[in-house]
Each structure stands twice: as structure tokens, then as C-alpha cells.
C-alpha positions in Angstrom: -35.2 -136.0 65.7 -33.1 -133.2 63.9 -34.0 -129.2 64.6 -36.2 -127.6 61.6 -35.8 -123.7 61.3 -39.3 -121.8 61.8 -40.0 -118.0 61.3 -40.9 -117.9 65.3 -38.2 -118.8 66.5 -36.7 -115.4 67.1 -39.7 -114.3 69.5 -39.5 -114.4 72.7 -40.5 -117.1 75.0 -43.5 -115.4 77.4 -46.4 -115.8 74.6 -45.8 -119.7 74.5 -45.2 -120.2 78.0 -48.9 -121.5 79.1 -49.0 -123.8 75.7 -44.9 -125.0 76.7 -45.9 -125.9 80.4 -48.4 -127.8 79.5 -46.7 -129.7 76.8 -43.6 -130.0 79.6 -46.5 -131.5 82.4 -47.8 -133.7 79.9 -44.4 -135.3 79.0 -44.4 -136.5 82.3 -47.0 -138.7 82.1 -45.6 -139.7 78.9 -48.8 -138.3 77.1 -49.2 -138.5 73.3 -48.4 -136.1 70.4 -52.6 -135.1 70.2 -52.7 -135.3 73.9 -50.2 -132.7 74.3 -51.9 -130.6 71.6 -54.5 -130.2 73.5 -53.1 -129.6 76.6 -51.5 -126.7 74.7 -54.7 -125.4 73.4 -56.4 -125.4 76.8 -53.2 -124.3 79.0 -53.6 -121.3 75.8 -57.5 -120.7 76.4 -57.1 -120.5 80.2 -54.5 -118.1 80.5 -55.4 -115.6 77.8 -58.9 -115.7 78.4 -58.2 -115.1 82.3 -56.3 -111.8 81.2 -58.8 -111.1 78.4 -61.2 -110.9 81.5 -59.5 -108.7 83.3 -58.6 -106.4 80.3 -62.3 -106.0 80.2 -63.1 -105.8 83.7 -60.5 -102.9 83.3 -61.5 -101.4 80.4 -64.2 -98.7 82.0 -65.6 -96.7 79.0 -64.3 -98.7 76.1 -65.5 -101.9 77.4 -67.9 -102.6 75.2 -65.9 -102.1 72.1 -62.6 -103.7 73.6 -65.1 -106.7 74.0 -66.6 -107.1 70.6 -63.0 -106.8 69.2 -61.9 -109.8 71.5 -65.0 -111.6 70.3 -63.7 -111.0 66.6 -63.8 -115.0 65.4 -59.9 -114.6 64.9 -59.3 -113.4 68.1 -61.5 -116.3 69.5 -59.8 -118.5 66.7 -56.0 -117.5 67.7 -56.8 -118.3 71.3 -58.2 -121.5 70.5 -55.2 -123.0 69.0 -50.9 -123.4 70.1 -50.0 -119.8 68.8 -47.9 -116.8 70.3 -51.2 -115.0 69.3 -52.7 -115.8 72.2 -51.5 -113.9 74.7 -50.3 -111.3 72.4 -53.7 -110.6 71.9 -55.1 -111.2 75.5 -51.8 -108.9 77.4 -52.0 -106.0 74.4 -55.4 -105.4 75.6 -54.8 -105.4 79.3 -51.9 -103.2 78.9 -53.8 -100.6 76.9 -57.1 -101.1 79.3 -54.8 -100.9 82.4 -52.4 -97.8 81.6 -55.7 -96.0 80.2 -57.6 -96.9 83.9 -54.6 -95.1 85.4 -54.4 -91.7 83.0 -58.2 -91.4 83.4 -59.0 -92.1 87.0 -55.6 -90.5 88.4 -55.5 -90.0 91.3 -58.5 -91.8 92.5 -56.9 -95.1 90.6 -52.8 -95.0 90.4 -52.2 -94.9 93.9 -48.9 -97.2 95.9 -50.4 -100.6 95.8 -51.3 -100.1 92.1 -48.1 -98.7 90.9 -46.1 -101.9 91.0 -49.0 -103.3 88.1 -47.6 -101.5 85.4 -44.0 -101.5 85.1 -45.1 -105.4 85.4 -47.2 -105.5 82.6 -44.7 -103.4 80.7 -42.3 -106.1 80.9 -44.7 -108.9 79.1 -45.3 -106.2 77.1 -41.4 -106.2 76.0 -41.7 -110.0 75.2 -43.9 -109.6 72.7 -43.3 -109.5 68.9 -42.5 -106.6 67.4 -43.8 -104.1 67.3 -46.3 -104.4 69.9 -43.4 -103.3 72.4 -44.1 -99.9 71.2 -47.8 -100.3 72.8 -45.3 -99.0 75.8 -45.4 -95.3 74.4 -48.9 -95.4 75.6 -47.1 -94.9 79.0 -47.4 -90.9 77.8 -51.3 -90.7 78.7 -50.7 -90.7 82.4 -49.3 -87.3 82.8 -51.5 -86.4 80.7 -53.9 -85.5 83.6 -54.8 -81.6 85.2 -54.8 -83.1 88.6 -51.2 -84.1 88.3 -48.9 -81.7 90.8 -46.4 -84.2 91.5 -43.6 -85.5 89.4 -45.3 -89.3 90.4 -46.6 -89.1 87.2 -43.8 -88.8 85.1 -41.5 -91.2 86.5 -43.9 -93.5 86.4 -44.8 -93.1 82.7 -40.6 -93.0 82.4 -41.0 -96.3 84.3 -43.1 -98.5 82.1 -41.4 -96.7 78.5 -38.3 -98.3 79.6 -39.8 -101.9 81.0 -41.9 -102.3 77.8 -39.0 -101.4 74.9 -35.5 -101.9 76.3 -36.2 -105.6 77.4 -37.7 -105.8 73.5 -34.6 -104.0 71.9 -31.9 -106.4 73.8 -34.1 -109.8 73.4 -34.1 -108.8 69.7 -30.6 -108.1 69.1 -29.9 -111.2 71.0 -32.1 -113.5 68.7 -31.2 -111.7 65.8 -29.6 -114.7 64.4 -32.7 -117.0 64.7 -34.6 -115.4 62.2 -35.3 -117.4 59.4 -35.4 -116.0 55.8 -38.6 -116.5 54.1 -38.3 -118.9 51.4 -38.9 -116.4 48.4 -36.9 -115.6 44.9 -36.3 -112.3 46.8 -33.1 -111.1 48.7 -34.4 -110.9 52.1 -31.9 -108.8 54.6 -33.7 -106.8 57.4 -30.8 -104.9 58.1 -29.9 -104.0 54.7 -33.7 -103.4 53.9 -33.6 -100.8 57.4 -30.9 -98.7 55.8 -32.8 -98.2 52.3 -35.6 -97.3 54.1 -34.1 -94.8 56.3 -32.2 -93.5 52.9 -35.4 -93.8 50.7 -38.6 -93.3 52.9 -40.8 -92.2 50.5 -40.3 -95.3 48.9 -41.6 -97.5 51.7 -44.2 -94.8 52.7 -44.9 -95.0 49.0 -45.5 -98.7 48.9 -47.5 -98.2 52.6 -50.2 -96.1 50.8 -50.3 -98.7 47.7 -50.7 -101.7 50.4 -53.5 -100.1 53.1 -55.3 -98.5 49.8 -55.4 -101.7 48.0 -55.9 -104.1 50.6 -57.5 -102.1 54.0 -60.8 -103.4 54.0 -58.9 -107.0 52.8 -57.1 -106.7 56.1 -60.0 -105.9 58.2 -62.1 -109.4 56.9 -59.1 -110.8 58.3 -58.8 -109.7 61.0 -62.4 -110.3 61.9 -62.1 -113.7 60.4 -60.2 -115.4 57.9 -59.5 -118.5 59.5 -57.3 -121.7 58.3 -54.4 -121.3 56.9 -56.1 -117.6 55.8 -57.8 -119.8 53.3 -61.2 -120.0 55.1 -63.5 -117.4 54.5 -66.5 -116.5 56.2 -69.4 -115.4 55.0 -69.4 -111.7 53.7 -71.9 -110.6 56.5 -70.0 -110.9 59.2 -67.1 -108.9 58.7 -69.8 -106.2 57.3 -71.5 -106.8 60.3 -68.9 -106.3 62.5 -68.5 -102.7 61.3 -71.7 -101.9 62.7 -71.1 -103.6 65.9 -68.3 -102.0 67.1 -69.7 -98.9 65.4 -72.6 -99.2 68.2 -70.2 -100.1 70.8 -68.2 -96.9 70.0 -70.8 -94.9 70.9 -72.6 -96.7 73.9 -70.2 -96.8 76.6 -70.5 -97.7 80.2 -72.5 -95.0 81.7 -70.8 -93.4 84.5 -66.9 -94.2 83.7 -64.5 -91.9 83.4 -63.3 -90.5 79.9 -60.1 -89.6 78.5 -59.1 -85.8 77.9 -59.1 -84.8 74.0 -54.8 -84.5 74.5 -54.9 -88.7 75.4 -57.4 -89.2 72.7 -55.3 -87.8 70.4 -52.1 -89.8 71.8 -54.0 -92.6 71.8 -54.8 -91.9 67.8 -51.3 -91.5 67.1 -50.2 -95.3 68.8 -52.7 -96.0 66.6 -51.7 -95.0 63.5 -47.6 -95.7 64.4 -49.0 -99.1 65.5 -50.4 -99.0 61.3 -47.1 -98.1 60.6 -45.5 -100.4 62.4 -46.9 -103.4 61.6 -46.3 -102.8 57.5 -42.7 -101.8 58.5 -41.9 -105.1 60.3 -43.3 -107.3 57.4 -41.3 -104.7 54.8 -38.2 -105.6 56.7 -38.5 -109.1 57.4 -40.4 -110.5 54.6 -39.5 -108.8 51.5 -36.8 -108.0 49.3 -34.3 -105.4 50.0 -35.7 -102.2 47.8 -39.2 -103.7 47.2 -41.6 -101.8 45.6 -44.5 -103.1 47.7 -45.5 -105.0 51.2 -46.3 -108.6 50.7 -46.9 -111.1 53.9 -49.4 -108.9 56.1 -52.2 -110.2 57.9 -55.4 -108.6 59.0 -54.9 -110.2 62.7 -51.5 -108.4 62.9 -53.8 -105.5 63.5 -55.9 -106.6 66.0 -54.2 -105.1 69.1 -54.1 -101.5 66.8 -58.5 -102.2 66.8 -58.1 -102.1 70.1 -55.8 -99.2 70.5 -58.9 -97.6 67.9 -61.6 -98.4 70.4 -60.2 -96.7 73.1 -59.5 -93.7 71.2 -63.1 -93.5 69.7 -65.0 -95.1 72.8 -67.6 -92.5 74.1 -70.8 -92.0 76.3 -72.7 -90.5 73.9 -75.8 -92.5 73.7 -75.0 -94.1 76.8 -78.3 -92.7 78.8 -81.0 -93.8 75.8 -83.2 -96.4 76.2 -82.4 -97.9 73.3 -78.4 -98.6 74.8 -80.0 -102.2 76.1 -82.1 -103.3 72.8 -79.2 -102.1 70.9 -76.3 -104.0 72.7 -78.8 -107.1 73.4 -78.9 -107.0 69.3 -74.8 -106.8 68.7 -74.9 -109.4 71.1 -76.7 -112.0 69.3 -75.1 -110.8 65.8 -71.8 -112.1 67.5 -73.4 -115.4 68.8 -74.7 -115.8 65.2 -71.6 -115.0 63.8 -70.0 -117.2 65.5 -72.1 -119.6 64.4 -71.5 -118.4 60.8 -67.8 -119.3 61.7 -67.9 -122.7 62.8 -70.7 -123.8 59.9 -67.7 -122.5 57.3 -65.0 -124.7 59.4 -66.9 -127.8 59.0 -67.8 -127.0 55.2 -63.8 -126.7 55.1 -63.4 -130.0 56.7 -65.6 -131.7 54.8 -64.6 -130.3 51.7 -67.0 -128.5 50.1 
């Protein structure tokens, strides 16, 4: 056995912990190599679909849309397999449904016994890989409230900032050294590239415009579905499809919930777009040459959690009350069952070669 560097090894450990106690219970019996795979898979599946659950069961007004976006065939695809993805994806969404359960039903909701739930979650959220940490700053929307009269709400929005970015900030100047350079002609040296950014921004925010102008709606098949090793694509319907889905589930939430105040929509649209921002600026420093002139190594499911971010933002109750709020969901329903059949016909056509 000898130790072979990989590009994950500087995350932390809490998004592989379901898939590493598995492999670790399955060593015992002295199980084999495929074995443990799938013990991984299914210790993955469990646990992120459990949270995925409750993210929904959380999600009050945006549940429909936070649903379709965890029905995306990548999210379904990432959960299916041994990746950190897993429950990135599945503890993203129950921190944004969570905090957003708290700033809109305060003080009906946040009350003692609920408190403790989100400095908790803040602390996965610190585990996972940059920069998702920053989904913390989404800690703002609970004061954000006219019934608030005590200062409750600000500590605990204080509370979860801190649980869900310092843990992040002193796990990844501890791993710092673990990160392994990308095997490209390029000098690659994060640090270095952080200082000629910070001295030349409108370079990178230069090269951020060329990337999301070029390659947005590239990104967003992606994200929806290009599964693989990003080399299988699905049929072209299906990410066009999954516009109008979550389109309609933008605009037919559950009747009754409570609903955000325009000053959290609009924090919740600035997360958004710093989450954007975010994302290109991690690749940028960690996967391409100091000074670059543009972003290379992005992936559309990178942005998955900021789709989500996007669906509570936009989530509303405006046809909520038709009659046509059951035929229209009942038909984004089965457009997801058949795009999910869609997705596995294009797997096996991969496997077989075609």
C-alpha cells in the first residue's frame, strides 16, 4: 500500500463520515473491496436522504421548489455514489430551510428547545468545503423580524455566524498543506493567486463575467445533470425542462406558510449571488494559474446549494389558491419521474457504449 495525494484531501472529515463508518463496519467482517463500496453508497443514501427529508419537511413555503432542486438527477446522482457531495448537498439545504423556519415563524418557531438546533447545524455547516461555510451569513435573516423586542435574536444570529465560519477558517488553515496542486502547465499558488486578486479585482471580476456569460446555461445542464465523469449527457429536454419546473414551483407554494419579509428576500438574494461569487473564486484560487485571465475547473453541481439559496428567495404563494396548483404540480411531478427515466436510459447507453 503506499499513500496517493487526491484534491479532497484537504476537506474536512464530516461529509464522508456515513460512507467511512460503513467502510470501517464492513472491515470487520473482512468484507470485500465492492462490498465496501456499497456499503458506502448506501451508508451515503441513508444519511443524506434522512436530512434531505427533513430539509423539506422544514422548508414551509419553498418546499416545493427546494424539492424539485433535490430531485435534480445530479443531486440524486451525487447521493447515490461515495462523494463529499452528499451530505454537502443534503445539510446545505437543511441549514437554509431551518434558519429560514426560524426568521419567518419568529416567535411562534425559535423558541428554548429549538435554539440549541442551529448553532448545531452551524457547526456541520463549518465542515463543509468552501465556500458553503459562508451559507452561515444567512444567520442575518432572523433579526430580520418586526416582532423581535429582545436582543434573543441577535445573539442568536451572532451564535450560528461564528459556529458556521470560524470552525471553517481554523480546519482550513490547518489542512492547508494537504492540498494538492492540480496537475496543469500552470503555476498554481492559492495564496499567491489571493494577493493578485485582492491587488487586481477587476481582473478576476473581469474573467467572472467572461466565465458565467460564456458558460451559465453550460453550468446549469450540469448541474441538473451531467453525470459520469461530466462526460454523460442527458437529453437536452430535461435540463430545458427543469426550467419550467421549478419555474412552476416558484410560484405555487404551500398555501398557508409563512413568507419571508422583502429585507430577508433580499439578504437571501445577496447569499445568493456571494455564494456565485464564491464558488468561481475558490476554483480561481485553487485551480488556476496565478494571474489567469479566466476560470477553468467549475462545475454546474458546485451551484447546487446557491439553487437552493434561489428558491427560497423567489419561492411565493402566488398561484397557490388556483385550481390548477394540483394538475400543475401532478404534471412537474411526472416530468421528474420521466426525467429520471431520461437519466438512467443515457447511463446504460454509456455503459454499453453507444
Amino acid at each position: 500500500r503506499q499513500f496517493v495525494e487526491f484534491s479532497t484531501a484537504a476537506y474536512a472529515p464530516l461529509a464522508y463520515l456515513p460512507a467511512a463508518a460503513a467502510i470501517a463496519g464492513g472491515r470487520v467482517f473482512d468484507a470485500t473491496p465492492l462490498t465496501l463500496l456499497y456499503l458506502a453508497r448506501w451508508a451515503d443514501i441513508l444519511a443524506a436522504s434522512a436530512l434531505l427529508a427533513v430539509a423539506i419537511r422544514y422548508g414551509g413555503y419553498a418546499a416545493p421548489g427546494l424539492c424539485v432542486v433535490a430531485l435534480f438527477p445530479m443531486s440524486v446522482s451525487q447521493i447515490a455514489i461515495v462523494s463529499g457531495d452528499a451530505l454537502t448537498f443534503a445539510i446545505a439545504f437543511l441549514w437554509i430551510a431551518v434558519v429560514m423556519k426560524a426568521a419567518v415563524e419568529r416567535p411562534e418557531w425559535l423558541r428554548v428547545r429549538q435554539i440549541w438546533l442551529l448553532p448545531a447545524i452551524a457547526l456541520a455547516v463549518s465542515q463543509l468545503r468552501p465556500p458553503f461555510p459562508l451559507l452561515g451569513l444567512l444567520g442575518l435573516a432572523i433579526p430580520l423580524h418586526p416582532s423581535d423586542t429582545s436582543r434573543r435574536a441577535l445573539l442568536t444570529a451572532s451564535a450560528v455566524i461564528a459556529a458556521s465560519i470560524l470552525p471553517a477558517v481554523a480546519w482550513n488553515a490547518h489542512a492547508v498543506h494537504l492540498q494538492t496542486k492540480p496537475i496543469i502547465p500552470e503555476h498554481v499558488a492559492p495564496a499567491e493567486q489571493l494577493r493578485y486578486t485582492i491587488e487586481n479585482p477587476g481582473e478576476f471580476l473581469e474573467a467572472l463575467q467572461r466565465d458565467l456569460a460564456r458558460r451559465g446555461y453550460e453550468y446549469w445542464r450540469q448541474a441538473v445533470g451531467r453525470l459520469g465523469w461530466m462526460n454523460i449527457w442527458l437529453p437536452e429536454w430535461i435540463p430545458a425542462g427543469f426550467v419550467c419546473v421549478l419555474g412552476c414551483a416558484l410560484f405555487f407554494g404551500a398555501p398557508g406558510a409563512s413568507q419571508p419579509r422583502p429585507a430577508q428576500r433580499c439578504l437571501l438574494g445577496l447569499i445568493t449571488m456571494a455564494g456565485i461569487v464564491g464558488v468561481e473564486l475558490m476554483i480561481y484560487l485553487t485551480f488556476n494559474g496565478v494571474g489567469s485571465r479566466f476560470i477553468r475547473g467549475v462545475q454546474g453541481r458546485y451551484f447546487i446549494p446557491v439553487v437552493a439559496l434561489l428558491v427560497f428567495a423567489l419561492s411565493n404563494q402566488l398561484f397557490a389558491w388556483s385550481r390548477l396548483r394540483l394538475p400543475i404540480l401532478a404534471g412537474c411531478a411526472a416530468f421528474t419521474v420521466a426525467a429520471h427515466v431520461g437519466a438512467l436510459i443515457a447511463l446504460s447507453r454509456a455503459a454499453a457504449g453507444e
